[in-house]
FIVEXVO-428465 format. One line per 8 residues: number of its first residue (from 1); their letters; for each residue x, y, z of C-alpha. Coordinates in steps of 0.1 Angstrom, whole numbers, always signed. Layout:
% residues N
NUM> A> X,Y,Z ~ ...
END
This chain:
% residues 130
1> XXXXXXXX> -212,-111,-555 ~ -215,-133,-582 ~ -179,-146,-593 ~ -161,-122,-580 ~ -188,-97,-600 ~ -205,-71,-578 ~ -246,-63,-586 ~ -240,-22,-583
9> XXXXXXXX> -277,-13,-584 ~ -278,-41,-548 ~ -250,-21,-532 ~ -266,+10,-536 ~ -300,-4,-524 ~ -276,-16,-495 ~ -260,+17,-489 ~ -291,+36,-489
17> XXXXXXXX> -315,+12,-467 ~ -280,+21,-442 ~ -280,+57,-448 ~ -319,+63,-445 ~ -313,+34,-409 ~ -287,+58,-395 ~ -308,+93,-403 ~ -340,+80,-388
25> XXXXXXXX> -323,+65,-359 ~ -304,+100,-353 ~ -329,+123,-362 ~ -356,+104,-335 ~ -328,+108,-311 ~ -320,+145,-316 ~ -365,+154,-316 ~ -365,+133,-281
33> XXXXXXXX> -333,+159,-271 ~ -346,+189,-282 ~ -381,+181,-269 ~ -363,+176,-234 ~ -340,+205,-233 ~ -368,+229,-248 ~ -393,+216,-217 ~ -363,+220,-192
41> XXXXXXXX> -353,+255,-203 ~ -388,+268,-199 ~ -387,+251,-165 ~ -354,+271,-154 ~ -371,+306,-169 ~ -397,+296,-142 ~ -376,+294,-114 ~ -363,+330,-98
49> XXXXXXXX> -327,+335,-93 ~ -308,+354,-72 ~ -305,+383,-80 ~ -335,+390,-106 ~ -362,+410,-107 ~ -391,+408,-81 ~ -424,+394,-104 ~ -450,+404,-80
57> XXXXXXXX> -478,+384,-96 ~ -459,+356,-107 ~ -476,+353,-141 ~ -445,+366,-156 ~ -426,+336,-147 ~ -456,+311,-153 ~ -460,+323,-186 ~ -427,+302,-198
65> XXXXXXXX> -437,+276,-225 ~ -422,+246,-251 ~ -439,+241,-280 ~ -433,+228,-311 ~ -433,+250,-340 ~ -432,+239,-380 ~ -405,+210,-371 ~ -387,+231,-340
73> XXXXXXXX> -390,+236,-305 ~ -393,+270,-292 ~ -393,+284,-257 ~ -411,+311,-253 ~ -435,+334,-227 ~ -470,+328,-237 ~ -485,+353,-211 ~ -468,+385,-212
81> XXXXXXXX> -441,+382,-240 ~ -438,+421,-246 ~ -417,+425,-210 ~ -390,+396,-226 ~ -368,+420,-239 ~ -378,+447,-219 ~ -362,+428,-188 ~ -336,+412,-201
89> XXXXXXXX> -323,+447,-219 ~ -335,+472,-202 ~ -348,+501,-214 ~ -335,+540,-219 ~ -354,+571,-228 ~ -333,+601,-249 ~ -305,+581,-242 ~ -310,+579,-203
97> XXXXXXXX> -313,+545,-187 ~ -348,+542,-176 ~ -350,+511,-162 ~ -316,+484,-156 ~ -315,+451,-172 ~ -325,+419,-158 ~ -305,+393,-180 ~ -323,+359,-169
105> XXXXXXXX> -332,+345,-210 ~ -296,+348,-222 ~ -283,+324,-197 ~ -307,+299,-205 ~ -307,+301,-240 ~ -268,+293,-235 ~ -276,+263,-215 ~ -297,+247,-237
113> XXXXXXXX> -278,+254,-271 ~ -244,+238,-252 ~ -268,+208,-238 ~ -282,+204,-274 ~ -249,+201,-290 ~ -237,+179,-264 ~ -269,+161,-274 ~ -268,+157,-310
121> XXXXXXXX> -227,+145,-310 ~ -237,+118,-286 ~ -266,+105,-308 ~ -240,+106,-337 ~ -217,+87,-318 ~ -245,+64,-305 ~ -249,+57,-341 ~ -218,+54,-353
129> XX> -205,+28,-327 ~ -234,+7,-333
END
């Protein structure tokens, strides 16, 4: 401020160093989240629960993996993905149940989007308190 004059093109330069500051500051804290939910939600798929399914082999449960996909983290069974919905539906021939559902995905998936959100709003705050 030059006599009571403001330089506009130096407060936008001012506002935008601030804006692109908060977004990379945010966005590196929301990766870091979703990397660690994603890797904790494939963990809990690994673990049987009460009242499951009996996986003889195991490999169905060891096949749960995080991986980063085009900018996004996706769990997902690497090893036998055709019984995923299978399970977690169940199936019916003719209209006949043919097989019950094992829900054990849906739960998860809950988990992690209500961890995420709790996630992202804190690294907003974190931001915006600074």
């Amino acid at each position: 401020m030059v006599n009571g004059i403001f330089n506009t093109s130096q407060l936008a330069n001012q506002i935008n160093a601030r804006i692109r500051e908060y977004s990379n500051g945010v966005g590196i804290n929301i990766e870091e989240s979703a990397k660690k939910i994603a890797r904790k939600g494939s963990r809990k798929l690994k673990v049987r629960r009460e009242g499951q399914f009996e996986d003889r082999t195991g490999d169905y449960r060891k096949g749960w993996r995080a991986r980063k996909e085009r900018g996004i983290w996706i769990v997902h069974n690497a090893t036998d993905y055709q019984l995923t919905h299978l399970l977690e539906k169940g199936t019916e021939v003719r209209g006949v149940p043919h097989s019950r559902p094992f829900p054990h995905i849906a739960e998860v998936e809950q988990e992690m989007i209500e961890e995420f959100t709790r996630e992202v709003e804190r690294a907003i705050r974190g931001w915006l308190e600074r």
